[in-house]
PLY file of the C-alpha trace (Angstrom):
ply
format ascii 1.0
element vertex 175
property float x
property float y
property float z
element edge 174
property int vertex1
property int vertex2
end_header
23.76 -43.50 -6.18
26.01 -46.58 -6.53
29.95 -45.84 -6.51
31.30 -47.19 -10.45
34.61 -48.11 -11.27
35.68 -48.87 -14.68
37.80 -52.41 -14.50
40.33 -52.98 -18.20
38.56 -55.20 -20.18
40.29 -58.73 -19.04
40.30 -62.04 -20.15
37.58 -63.30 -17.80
35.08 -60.72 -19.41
33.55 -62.91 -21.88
30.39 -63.13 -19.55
30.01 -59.41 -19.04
29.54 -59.27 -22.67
26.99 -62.43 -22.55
24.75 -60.48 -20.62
25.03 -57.03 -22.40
23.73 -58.83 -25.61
20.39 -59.38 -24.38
18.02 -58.74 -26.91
16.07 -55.87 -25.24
20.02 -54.49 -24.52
20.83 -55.15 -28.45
17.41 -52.75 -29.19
19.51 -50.13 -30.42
22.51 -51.83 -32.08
21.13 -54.43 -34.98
20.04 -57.34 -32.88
21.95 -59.92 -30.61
24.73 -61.03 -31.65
25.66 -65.50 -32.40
28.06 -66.36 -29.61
30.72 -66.65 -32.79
30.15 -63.27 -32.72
30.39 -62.40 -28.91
33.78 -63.99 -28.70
35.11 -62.82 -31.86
34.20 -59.21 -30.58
35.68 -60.37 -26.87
38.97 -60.92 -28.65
38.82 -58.13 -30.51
38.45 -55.68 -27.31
41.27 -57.50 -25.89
43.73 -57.09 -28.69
42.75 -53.75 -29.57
43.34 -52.93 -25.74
47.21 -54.70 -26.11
47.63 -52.90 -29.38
46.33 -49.16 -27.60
43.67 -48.80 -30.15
41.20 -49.18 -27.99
40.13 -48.57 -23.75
37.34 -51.22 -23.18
36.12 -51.44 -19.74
33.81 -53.88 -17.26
31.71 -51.48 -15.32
31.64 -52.36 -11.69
30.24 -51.71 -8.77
31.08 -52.57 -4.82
28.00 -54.62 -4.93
28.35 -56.40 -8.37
32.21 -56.78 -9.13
31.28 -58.90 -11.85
30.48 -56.10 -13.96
26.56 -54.30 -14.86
27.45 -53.50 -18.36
30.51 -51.88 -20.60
31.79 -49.14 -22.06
35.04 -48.17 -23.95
36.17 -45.79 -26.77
38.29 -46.27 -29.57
40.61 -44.80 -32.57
38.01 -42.94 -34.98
37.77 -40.49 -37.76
35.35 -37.98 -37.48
35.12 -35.13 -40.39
38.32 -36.20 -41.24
39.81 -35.70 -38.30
41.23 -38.11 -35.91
39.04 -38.70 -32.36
37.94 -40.72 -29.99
34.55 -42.96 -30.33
32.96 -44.39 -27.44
30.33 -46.78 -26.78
28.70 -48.17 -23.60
25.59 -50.70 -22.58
23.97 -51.06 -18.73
22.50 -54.10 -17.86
18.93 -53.64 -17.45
18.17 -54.49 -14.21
20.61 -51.31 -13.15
19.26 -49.12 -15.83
17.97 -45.85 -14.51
20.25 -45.33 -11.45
22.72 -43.33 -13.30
25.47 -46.15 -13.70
25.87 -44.96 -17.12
25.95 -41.33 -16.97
29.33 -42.01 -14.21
30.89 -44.78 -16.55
30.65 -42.20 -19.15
32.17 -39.06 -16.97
35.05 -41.70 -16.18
35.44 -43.13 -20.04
35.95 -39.68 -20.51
38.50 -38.56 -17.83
40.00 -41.74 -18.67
40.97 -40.49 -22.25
41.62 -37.54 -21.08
44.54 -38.76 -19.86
45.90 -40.99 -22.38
45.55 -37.92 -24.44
46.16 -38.30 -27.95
42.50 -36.90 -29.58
41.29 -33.64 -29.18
37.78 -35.06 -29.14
35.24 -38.17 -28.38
32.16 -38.39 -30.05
29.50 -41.13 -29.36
26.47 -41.88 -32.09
23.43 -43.16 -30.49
20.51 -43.96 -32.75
18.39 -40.47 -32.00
15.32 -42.60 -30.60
17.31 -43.78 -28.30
16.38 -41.15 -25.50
18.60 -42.74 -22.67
21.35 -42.90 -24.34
21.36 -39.29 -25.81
19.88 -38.13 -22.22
23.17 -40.16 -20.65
25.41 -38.25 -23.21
23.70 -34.34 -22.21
24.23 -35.18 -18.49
27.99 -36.53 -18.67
28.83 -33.07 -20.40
28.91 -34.10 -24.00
27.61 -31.20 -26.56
24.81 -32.33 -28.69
26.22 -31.37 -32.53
23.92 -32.75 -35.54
21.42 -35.52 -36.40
23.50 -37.44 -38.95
23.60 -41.33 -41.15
25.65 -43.83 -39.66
26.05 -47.90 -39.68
25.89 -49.51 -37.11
26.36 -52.90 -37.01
28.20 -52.04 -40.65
25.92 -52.18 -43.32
22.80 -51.37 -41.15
22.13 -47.72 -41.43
20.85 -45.45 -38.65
19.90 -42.56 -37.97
22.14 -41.54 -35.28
22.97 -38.01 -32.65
26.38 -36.82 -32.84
27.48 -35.94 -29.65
31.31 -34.60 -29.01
33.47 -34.09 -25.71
36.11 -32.15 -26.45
39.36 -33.16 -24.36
40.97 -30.30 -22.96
44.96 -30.73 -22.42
46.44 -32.43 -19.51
48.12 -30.16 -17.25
51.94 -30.00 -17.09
52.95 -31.14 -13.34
54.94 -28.46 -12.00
54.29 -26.00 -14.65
54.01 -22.11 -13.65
56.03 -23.16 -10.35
0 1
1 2
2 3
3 4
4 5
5 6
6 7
7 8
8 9
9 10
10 11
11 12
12 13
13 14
14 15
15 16
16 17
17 18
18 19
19 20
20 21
21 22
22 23
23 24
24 25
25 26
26 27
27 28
28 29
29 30
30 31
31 32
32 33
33 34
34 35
35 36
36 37
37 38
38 39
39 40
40 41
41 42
42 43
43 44
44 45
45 46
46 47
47 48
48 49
49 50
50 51
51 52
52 53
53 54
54 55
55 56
56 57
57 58
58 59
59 60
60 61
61 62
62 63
63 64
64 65
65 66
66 67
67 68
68 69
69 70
70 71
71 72
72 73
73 74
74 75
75 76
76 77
77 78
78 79
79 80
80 81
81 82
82 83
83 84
84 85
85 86
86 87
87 88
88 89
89 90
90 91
91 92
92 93
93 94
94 95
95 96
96 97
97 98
98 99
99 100
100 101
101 102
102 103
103 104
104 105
105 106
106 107
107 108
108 109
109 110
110 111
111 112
112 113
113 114
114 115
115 116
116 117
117 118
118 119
119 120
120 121
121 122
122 123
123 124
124 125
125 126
126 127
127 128
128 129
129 130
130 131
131 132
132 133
133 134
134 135
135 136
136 137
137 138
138 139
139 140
140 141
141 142
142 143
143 144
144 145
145 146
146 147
147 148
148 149
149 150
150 151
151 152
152 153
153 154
154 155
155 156
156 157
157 158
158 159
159 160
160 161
161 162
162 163
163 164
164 165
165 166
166 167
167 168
168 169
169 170
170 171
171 172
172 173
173 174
Protein backbone atom coordinates (compact mmCIF):
# COMPACT_ATOMS: atom_id res chain seq x y z
CA UNK A 1 0.00 0.00 0.00
CA UNK A 2 1.40 3.43 -0.99
CA UNK A 3 2.41 5.82 2.07
CA UNK A 4 -0.24 9.28 1.62
CA UNK A 5 0.36 12.49 2.94
CA UNK A 6 -2.09 15.20 2.81
CA UNK A 7 -0.12 18.54 1.41
CA UNK A 8 -2.44 22.31 2.33
CA UNK A 9 -4.03 23.14 -0.64
CA UNK A 10 -1.32 25.77 -2.21
CA UNK A 11 -1.22 28.07 -4.83
CA UNK A 12 0.43 25.76 -7.37
CA UNK A 13 -2.63 23.31 -7.05
CA UNK A 14 -4.59 24.51 -9.87
CA UNK A 15 -3.44 21.34 -11.87
CA UNK A 16 -4.31 18.82 -9.20
CA UNK A 17 -7.75 20.04 -9.62
CA UNK A 18 -7.40 19.88 -13.66
CA UNK A 19 -7.02 16.37 -13.43
CA UNK A 20 -9.64 15.50 -10.70
CA UNK A 21 -12.33 16.98 -13.12
CA UNK A 22 -12.10 14.36 -15.56
CA UNK A 23 -15.30 13.45 -16.72
CA UNK A 24 -15.36 9.77 -15.62
CA UNK A 25 -13.93 11.51 -12.02
CA UNK A 26 -16.97 14.20 -12.28
CA UNK A 27 -19.48 10.81 -12.61
CA UNK A 28 -20.78 11.43 -9.34
CA UNK A 29 -20.77 15.23 -8.87
CA UNK A 30 -22.94 16.95 -11.93
CA UNK A 31 -20.45 16.81 -14.75
CA UNK A 32 -16.99 18.55 -15.40
CA UNK A 33 -16.68 21.59 -14.57
CA UNK A 34 -15.59 25.02 -17.50
CA UNK A 35 -12.08 25.94 -16.48
CA UNK A 36 -13.99 29.41 -15.23
CA UNK A 37 -15.21 27.15 -12.96
CA UNK A 38 -12.02 25.14 -11.90
CA UNK A 39 -10.24 28.32 -10.99
CA UNK A 40 -13.03 30.04 -9.44
CA UNK A 41 -13.36 26.87 -7.13
CA UNK A 42 -9.21 26.89 -6.87
CA UNK A 43 -9.59 30.33 -5.34
CA UNK A 44 -12.21 29.53 -3.39
CA UNK A 45 -10.26 26.51 -1.52
CA UNK A 46 -7.52 28.86 -1.07
CA UNK A 47 -9.39 31.65 0.62
CA UNK A 48 -11.57 29.54 2.53
CA UNK A 49 -8.24 27.80 3.79
CA UNK A 50 -6.78 31.68 4.83
CA UNK A 51 -10.15 32.47 6.28
CA UNK A 52 -10.19 28.72 8.46
CA UNK A 53 -13.42 27.78 6.91
CA UNK A 54 -12.14 25.25 5.20
CA UNK A 55 -8.89 22.26 5.27
CA UNK A 56 -8.39 21.46 1.50
CA UNK A 57 -5.63 19.17 0.78
CA UNK A 58 -3.34 17.74 -2.41
CA UNK A 59 -3.05 14.07 -1.75
CA UNK A 60 0.45 12.87 -2.25
CA UNK A 61 2.40 10.22 -2.45
CA UNK A 62 6.47 9.51 -2.33
CA UNK A 63 6.07 8.48 -5.86
CA UNK A 64 3.70 11.23 -7.23
CA UNK A 65 4.36 14.52 -5.15
CA UNK A 66 2.33 16.23 -7.56
CA UNK A 67 -0.71 15.09 -6.02
CA UNK A 68 -3.33 11.72 -7.15
CA UNK A 69 -6.44 13.50 -6.19
CA UNK A 70 -8.00 15.80 -3.15
CA UNK A 71 -9.81 15.89 -0.32
CA UNK A 72 -10.79 18.51 2.36
CA UNK A 73 -13.73 19.29 4.74
CA UNK A 74 -15.41 22.32 5.52
CA UNK A 75 -17.83 24.52 7.93
CA UNK A 76 -21.41 22.74 7.59
CA UNK A 77 -24.76 22.49 9.16
CA UNK A 78 -26.09 19.28 9.60
CA UNK A 79 -29.69 18.88 11.48
CA UNK A 80 -29.09 22.12 12.61
CA UNK A 81 -26.17 21.59 14.12
CA UNK A 82 -22.81 22.83 13.30
CA UNK A 83 -20.13 20.00 11.69
CA UNK A 84 -17.71 19.25 9.57
CA UNK A 85 -18.34 18.21 5.69
CA UNK A 86 -15.78 16.56 3.76
CA UNK A 87 -15.24 15.68 0.29
CA UNK A 88 -12.46 13.84 -1.61
CA UNK A 89 -11.70 12.55 -5.46
CA UNK A 90 -8.66 9.87 -6.52
CA UNK A 91 -7.35 10.08 -9.73
CA UNK A 92 -8.25 7.11 -11.60
CA UNK A 93 -5.32 5.58 -12.53
CA UNK A 94 -4.65 5.11 -8.47
CA UNK A 95 -8.18 4.17 -7.79
CA UNK A 96 -8.47 0.89 -5.99
CA UNK A 97 -5.20 0.86 -3.95
CA UNK A 98 -6.73 2.36 -0.97
CA UNK A 99 -5.30 6.02 -1.45
CA UNK A 100 -8.61 7.19 -0.49
CA UNK A 101 -9.65 5.22 2.38
CA UNK A 102 -5.90 6.76 4.15
CA UNK A 103 -6.60 10.41 2.85
CA UNK A 104 -9.84 10.01 4.53
CA UNK A 105 -8.44 8.41 8.05
CA UNK A 106 -5.97 11.54 7.87
CA UNK A 107 -8.82 14.32 6.77
CA UNK A 108 -10.21 13.03 9.73
CA UNK A 109 -7.39 13.04 12.37
CA UNK A 110 -6.63 16.20 10.80
CA UNK A 111 -9.93 17.82 12.15
CA UNK A 112 -9.65 16.15 14.92
CA UNK A 113 -7.25 18.34 15.89
CA UNK A 114 -8.33 21.65 14.86
CA UNK A 115 -11.29 20.66 16.89
CA UNK A 116 -14.11 22.88 16.75
CA UNK A 117 -17.16 20.25 15.43
CA UNK A 118 -18.25 17.44 17.22
CA UNK A 119 -18.85 15.69 13.92
CA UNK A 120 -17.94 15.23 9.95
CA UNK A 121 -20.32 13.91 7.74
CA UNK A 122 -19.65 13.19 3.99
CA UNK A 123 -22.79 12.66 1.33
CA UNK A 124 -21.90 10.48 -1.47
CA UNK A 125 -24.56 9.85 -4.08
CA UNK A 126 -25.70 6.11 -2.66
CA UNK A 127 -24.71 4.46 -6.15
CA UNK A 128 -21.65 5.47 -5.66
CA UNK A 129 -20.30 2.13 -4.05
CA UNK A 130 -16.57 3.31 -3.69
CA UNK A 131 -17.14 6.09 -2.20
CA UNK A 132 -19.63 4.81 0.51
CA UNK A 133 -17.27 1.52 0.71
CA UNK A 134 -14.18 4.25 1.31
CA UNK A 135 -16.38 5.96 4.03
CA UNK A 136 -17.30 2.18 6.05
CA UNK A 137 -13.55 1.35 5.97
CA UNK A 138 -12.09 4.84 7.28
CA UNK A 139 -14.50 4.34 10.38
CA UNK A 140 -17.35 6.56 9.41
CA UNK A 141 -20.99 5.21 10.67
CA UNK A 142 -23.40 4.79 7.90
CA UNK A 143 -26.69 6.99 9.28
CA UNK A 144 -29.65 7.45 6.58
CA UNK A 145 -30.29 7.55 2.81
CA UNK A 146 -31.28 11.22 2.46
CA UNK A 147 -31.95 14.38 -0.63
CA UNK A 148 -29.15 16.52 -1.17
CA UNK A 149 -27.72 19.02 -4.08
CA UNK A 150 -24.95 18.63 -5.26
CA UNK A 151 -23.61 20.75 -7.59
CA UNK A 152 -26.56 23.22 -5.99
CA UNK A 153 -29.60 22.88 -7.71
CA UNK A 154 -28.92 19.24 -8.90
CA UNK A 155 -30.57 16.92 -6.51
CA UNK A 156 -29.22 13.53 -5.39
CA UNK A 157 -29.86 10.99 -3.71
CA UNK A 158 -27.10 10.83 -1.34
CA UNK A 159 -25.65 8.33 2.08
CA UNK A 160 -25.14 10.19 5.14
CA UNK A 161 -22.23 9.07 6.72
CA UNK A 162 -20.90 10.78 10.21
CA UNK A 163 -17.45 10.56 12.17
CA UNK A 164 -17.92 11.73 15.29
CA UNK A 165 -14.71 13.64 16.68
CA UNK A 166 -13.90 12.62 19.99
CA UNK A 167 -12.02 15.44 22.21
CA UNK A 168 -8.41 16.11 22.01
CA UNK A 169 -6.61 15.06 24.97
CA UNK A 170 -5.32 17.62 27.50
CA UNK A 171 -1.29 17.28 27.49
CA UNK A 172 -0.35 16.65 30.90
CA UNK A 173 -3.72 16.04 32.24
CA UNK A 174 -4.19 13.28 35.13
CA UNK A 175 -0.27 13.82 35.80
Amino acid sequence: MAEVTLKPWAADDLETLRRSNAPEMMTYLGGSETEEKLRTRHERYLRLGRDGEAHMFRIVTPEHPEGVGVIGYWNAVHDDTAVYETGWSVEPWYQGQGIGTRALIAALDHARFVGGRRSVHAYPRTDNAASNAICAKAGMTFNREMDFEYPPGNPIRCNDWEFTLEPRPIVGAGE
